[in-house]
C-alpha positions as YAML, in Angstrom:
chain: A
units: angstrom
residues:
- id: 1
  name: UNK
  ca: [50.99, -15.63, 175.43]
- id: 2
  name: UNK
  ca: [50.38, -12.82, 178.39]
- id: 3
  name: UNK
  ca: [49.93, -14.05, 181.73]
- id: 4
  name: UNK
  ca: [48.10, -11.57, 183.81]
- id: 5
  name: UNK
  ca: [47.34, -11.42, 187.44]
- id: 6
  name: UNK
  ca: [48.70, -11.18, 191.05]
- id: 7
  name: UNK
  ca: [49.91, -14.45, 190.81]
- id: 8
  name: UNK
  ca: [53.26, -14.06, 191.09]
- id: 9
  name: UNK
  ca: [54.11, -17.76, 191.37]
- id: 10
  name: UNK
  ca: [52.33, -18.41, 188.16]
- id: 11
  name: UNK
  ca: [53.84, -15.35, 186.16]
- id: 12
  name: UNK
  ca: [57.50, -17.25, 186.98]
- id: 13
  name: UNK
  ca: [56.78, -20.84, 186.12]
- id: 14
  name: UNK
  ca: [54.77, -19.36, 183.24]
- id: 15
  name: UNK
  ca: [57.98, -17.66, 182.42]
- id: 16
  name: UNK
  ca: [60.13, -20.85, 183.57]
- id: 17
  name: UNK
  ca: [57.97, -23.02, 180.76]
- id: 18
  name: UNK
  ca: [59.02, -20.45, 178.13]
- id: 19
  name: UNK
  ca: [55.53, -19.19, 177.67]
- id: 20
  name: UNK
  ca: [56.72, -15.91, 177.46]
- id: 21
  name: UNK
  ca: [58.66, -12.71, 179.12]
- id: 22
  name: UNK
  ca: [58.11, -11.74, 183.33]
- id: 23
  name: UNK
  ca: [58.75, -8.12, 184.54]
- id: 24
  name: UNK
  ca: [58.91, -8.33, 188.38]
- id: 25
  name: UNK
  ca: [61.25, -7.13, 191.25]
- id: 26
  name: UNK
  ca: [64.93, -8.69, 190.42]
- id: 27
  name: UNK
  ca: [65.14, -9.99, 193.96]
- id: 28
  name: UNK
  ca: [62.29, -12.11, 193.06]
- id: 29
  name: UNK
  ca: [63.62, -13.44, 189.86]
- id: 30
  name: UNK
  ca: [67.65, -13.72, 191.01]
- id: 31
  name: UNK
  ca: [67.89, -17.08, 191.90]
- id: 32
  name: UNK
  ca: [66.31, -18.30, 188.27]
- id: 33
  name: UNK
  ca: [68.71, -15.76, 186.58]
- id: 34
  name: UNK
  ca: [72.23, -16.50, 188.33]
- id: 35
  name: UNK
  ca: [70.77, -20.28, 187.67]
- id: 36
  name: UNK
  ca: [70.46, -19.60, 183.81]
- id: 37
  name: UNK
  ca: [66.73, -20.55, 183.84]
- id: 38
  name: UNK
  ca: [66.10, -17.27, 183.32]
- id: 39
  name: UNK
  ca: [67.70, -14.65, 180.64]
- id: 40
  name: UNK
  ca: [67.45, -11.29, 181.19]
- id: 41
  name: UNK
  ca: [66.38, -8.88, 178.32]
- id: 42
  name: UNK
  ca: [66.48, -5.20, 177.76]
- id: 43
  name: UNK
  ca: [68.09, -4.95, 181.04]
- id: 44
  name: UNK
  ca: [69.21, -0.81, 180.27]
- id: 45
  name: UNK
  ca: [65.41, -0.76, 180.65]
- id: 46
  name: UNK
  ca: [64.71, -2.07, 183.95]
- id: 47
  name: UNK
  ca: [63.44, 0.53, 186.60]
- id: 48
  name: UNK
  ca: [65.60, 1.01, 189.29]
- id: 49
  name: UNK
  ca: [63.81, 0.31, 192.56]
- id: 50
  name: UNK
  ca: [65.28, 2.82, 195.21]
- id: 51
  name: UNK
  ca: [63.44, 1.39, 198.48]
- id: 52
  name: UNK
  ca: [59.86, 0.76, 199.71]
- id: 53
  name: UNK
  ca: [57.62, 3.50, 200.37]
- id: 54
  name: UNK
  ca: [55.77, 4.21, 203.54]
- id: 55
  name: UNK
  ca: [52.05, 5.77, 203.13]
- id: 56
  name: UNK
  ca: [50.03, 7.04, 205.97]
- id: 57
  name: UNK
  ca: [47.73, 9.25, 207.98]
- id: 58
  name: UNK
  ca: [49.24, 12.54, 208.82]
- id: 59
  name: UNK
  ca: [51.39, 12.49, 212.09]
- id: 60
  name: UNK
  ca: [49.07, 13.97, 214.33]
- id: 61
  name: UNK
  ca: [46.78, 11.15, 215.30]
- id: 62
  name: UNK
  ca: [49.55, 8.48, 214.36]
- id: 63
  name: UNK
  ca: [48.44, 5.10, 216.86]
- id: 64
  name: UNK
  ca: [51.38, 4.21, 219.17]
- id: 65
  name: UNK
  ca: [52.23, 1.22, 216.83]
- id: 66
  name: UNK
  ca: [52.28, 3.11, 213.80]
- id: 67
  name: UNK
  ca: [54.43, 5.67, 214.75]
- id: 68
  name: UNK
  ca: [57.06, 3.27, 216.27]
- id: 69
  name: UNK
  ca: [57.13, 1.25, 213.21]
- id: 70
  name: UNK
  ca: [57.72, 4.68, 210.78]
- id: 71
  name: UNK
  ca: [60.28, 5.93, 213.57]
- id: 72
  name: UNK
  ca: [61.97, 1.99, 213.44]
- id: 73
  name: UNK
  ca: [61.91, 2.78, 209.54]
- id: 74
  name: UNK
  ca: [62.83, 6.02, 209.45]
- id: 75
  name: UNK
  ca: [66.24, 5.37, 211.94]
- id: 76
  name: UNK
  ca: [67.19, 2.49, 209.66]
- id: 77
  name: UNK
  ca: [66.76, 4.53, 206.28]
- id: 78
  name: UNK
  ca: [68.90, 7.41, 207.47]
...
């Protein structure tokens, strides 16, 4: 059975009732794997998720707000 959707809740207990696989961010699923209700598969697979990205307007009209939370960002990310 596919489960499809935004429902992210829904994919997992879908997933938890062993109707079939779940591909979503580890951090979302880590608690059911390190519990065992979850086993991982093809993990060699998995795409490696190197950070959030941060779209925008160019810089040159940036509101105040905006570009003190992509300079807070930007600081923090190095």
């Amino acid at each position: 059975m596919r489960v499809g959707g935004t429902a992210t809740d829904l994919a997992v207990e879908a997933a938890l009732a062993g109707l079939g696989l779940v591909s979503l961010f580890e951090d979302w699923l880590r608690p059911h794997l390190d519990s065992g209700a979850l086993e991982p598969v093809l993990e060699p697979w998995w795409p490696r998720f190197s950070g959030p990205f941060l779209y925008h307007p160019g810089r040159r009209y940036l509101p105040a707000p905006l570009r003190a939370f992509v300079g807070f960002i930007g600081a923090r990310r190095g």
